[in-house]
C-alpha positions in Angstrom: 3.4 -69.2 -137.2 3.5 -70.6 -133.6 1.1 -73.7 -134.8 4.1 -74.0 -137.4 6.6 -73.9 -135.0 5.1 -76.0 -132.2 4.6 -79.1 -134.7 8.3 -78.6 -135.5 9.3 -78.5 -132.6 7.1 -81.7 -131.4 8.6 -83.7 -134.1 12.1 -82.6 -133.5 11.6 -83.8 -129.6 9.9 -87.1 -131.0 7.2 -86.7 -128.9 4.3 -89.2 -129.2 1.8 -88.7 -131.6 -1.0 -88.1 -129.2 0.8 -84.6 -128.0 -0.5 -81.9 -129.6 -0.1 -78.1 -129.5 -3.6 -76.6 -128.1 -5.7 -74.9 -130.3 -6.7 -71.3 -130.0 -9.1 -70.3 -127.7 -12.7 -69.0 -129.2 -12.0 -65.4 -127.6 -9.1 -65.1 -129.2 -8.5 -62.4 -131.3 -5.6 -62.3 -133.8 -3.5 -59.1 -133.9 -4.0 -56.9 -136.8 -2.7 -54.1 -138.2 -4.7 -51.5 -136.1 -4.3 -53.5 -133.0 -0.7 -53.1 -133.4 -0.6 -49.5 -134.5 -3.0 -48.6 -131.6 -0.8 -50.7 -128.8 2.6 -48.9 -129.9 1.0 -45.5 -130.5 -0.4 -45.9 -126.8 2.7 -47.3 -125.4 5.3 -44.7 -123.9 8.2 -44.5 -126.6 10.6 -44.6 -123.2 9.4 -48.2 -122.9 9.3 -49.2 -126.3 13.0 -48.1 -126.2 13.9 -50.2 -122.9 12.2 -53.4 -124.5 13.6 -53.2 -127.5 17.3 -54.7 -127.0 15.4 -56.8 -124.6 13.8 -58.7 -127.4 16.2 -58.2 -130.9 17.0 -61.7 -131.0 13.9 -62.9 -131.0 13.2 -60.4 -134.1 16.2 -62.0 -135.7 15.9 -66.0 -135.1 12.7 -66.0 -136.1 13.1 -63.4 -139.3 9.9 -61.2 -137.6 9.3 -57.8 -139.4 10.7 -54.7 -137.4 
């Protein structure tokens, strides 16, 4: 959603029409599933734990999946 997000965010600001939010890279590579499964599988639970509060807003404001 951030493409979403940045346009909104552009026109609340009122920028000019000829600022725009960059488009992806070509070695980008979205996150999937697996990607995710195999990051927080990998990650020490300790740490997961630690970043958690750190980032429950975010979670919330933006209504992401837990």
């Amino acid at each position: 959603r951030l493409n979403a997000d940045a346009n909104s965010v552009l026109e609340r600001v009122q920028s000019p029409s000829f600022i725009r939010f960059p488009e992806r890279q070509s070695w980008y590579k979205p996150v999937t599933a697996e990607t995710l499964h195999y990051y927080l599988c990998n990650t020490q639970r300790r740490l997961i734990k630690e970043l958690l509060p750190k980032y429950i807003l975010d979670f919330s404001l933006f209504a992401y999946p837990l």
